[in-house]
C-alpha positions in Angstrom: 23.8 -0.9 23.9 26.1 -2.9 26.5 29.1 0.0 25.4 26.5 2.3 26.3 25.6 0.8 29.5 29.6 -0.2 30.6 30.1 3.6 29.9 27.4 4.8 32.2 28.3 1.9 34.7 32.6 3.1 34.5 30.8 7.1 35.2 28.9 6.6 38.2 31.9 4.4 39.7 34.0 7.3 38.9 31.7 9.6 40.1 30.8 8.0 43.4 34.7 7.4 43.6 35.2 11.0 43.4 32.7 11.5 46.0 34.0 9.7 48.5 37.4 10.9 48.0 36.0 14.4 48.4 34.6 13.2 51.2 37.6 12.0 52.8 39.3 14.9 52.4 36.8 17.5 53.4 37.6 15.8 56.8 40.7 15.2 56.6 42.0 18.5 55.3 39.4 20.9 56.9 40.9 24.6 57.1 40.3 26.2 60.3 41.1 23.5 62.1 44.9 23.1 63.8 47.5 20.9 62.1 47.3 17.2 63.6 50.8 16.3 64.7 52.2 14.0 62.0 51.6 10.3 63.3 48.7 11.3 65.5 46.6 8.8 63.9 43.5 11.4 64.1 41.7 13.3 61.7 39.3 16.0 62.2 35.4 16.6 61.9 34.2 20.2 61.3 31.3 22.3 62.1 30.3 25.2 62.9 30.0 28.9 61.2 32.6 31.3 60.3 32.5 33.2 64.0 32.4 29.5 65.7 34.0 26.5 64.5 34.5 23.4 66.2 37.1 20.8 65.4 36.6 17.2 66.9 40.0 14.8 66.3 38.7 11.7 65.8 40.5 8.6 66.0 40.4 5.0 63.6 37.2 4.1 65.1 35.6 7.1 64.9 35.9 8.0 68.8 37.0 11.9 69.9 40.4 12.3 71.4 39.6 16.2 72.1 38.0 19.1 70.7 38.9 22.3 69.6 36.9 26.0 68.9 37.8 28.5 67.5 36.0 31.6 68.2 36.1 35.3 68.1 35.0 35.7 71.3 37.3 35.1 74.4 35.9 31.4 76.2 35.1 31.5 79.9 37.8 29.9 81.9 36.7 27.9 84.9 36.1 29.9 88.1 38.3 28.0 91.0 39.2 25.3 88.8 43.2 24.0 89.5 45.3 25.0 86.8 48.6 23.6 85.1 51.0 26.1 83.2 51.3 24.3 79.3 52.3 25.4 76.3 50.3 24.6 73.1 51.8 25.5 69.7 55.0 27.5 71.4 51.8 29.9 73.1 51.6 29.6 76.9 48.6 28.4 78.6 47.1 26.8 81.2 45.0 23.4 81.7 42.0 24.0 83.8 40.8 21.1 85.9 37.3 20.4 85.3 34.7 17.8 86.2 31.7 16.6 84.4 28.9 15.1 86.7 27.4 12.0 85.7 31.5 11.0 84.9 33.4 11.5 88.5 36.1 9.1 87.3 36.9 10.6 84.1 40.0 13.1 83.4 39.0 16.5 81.8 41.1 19.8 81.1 40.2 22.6 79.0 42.4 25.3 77.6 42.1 28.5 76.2 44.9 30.0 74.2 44.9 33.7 72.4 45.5 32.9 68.5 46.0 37.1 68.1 43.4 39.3 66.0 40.9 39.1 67.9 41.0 35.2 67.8 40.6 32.5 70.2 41.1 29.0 70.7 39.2 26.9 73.3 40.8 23.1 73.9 38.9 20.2 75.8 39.9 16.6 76.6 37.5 14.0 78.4 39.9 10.9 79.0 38.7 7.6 80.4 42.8 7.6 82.6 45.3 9.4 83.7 47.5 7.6 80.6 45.2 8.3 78.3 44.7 12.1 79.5 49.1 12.5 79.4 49.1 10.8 75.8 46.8 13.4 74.5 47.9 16.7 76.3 51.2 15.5 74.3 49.3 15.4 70.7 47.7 19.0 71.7 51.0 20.5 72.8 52.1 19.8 69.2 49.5 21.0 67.3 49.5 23.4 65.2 47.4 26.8 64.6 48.1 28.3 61.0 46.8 32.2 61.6 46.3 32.7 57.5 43.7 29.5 57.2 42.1 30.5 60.7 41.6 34.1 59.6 39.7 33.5 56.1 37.6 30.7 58.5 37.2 32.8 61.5 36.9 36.6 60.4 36.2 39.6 63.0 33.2 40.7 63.3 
């Protein structure tokens, strides 16, 4: 009877283990989103459906750096915003300026690159400073968009 029970007890260990590796790398690993720079220190949260996924990189404690969608319809860019020429994963683009009301002080740009096929990327950072802002427009210049995951996520319709 206690082999029995030390059995059962060593298979739900292993089975909750498994979960929560599974877990961990259903949001680490998650295949429509861009590669994270090696080093960033972030990891991404998914959601979404196959003609609109969002990608949140989160960082340690849980708080988003930026976002990214991925859509198959072309984002709305800004009307008047100030823009900055950028490149993001060797495409050109161009950081639009934007504000958010109720947070005057904060730093926000939003992107939006063509990925080809019909596909499109849409980038967003809300920083708390201008430091903060520079350090992650660095990690999103380096990411990374790999067309063959983002098709099988992000078919056309």
């Amino acid at each position: 009877m206690k082999a029995c029970l030390a059995s059962a007890a060593g298979l739900l260990l292993s089975l909750a283990a498994a979960g929560a590796s599974a877990q961990s790398t259903a949001s680490q690993s998650t295949a429509a989103c861009p590669q994270l720079p090696a080093g960033s220190g972030l990891r991404w949260e998914q959601s979404g459906t196959a003609a609109l996924v969002i990608c949140k990189a989160l960082d340690d404690g849980g708080q988003q750096a930026f976002g990214v969608m991925l859509t198959t319809k072309e984002p709305d860019k800004p009307a008047g915003a100030r823009e900055e020429k950028t490149e993001i994963d060797g495409r050109k683009a161009r950081w639009y300026h934007t504000r958010i009301a109720n947070r005057p002080d904060a730093q926000n740009r939003m992107a939006v690159i063509e990925l080809g096929d019909e596909r499109w990327a849409q980038l967003w950072i809300d920083a708390p400073s201008e430091a903060a802002l520079q350090a992650t427009m660095a990690t999103v210049r380096n990411l990374r968009f790999d067309p063959a995951s983002m098709a099988d996520a992000n078919p056309r319709r």
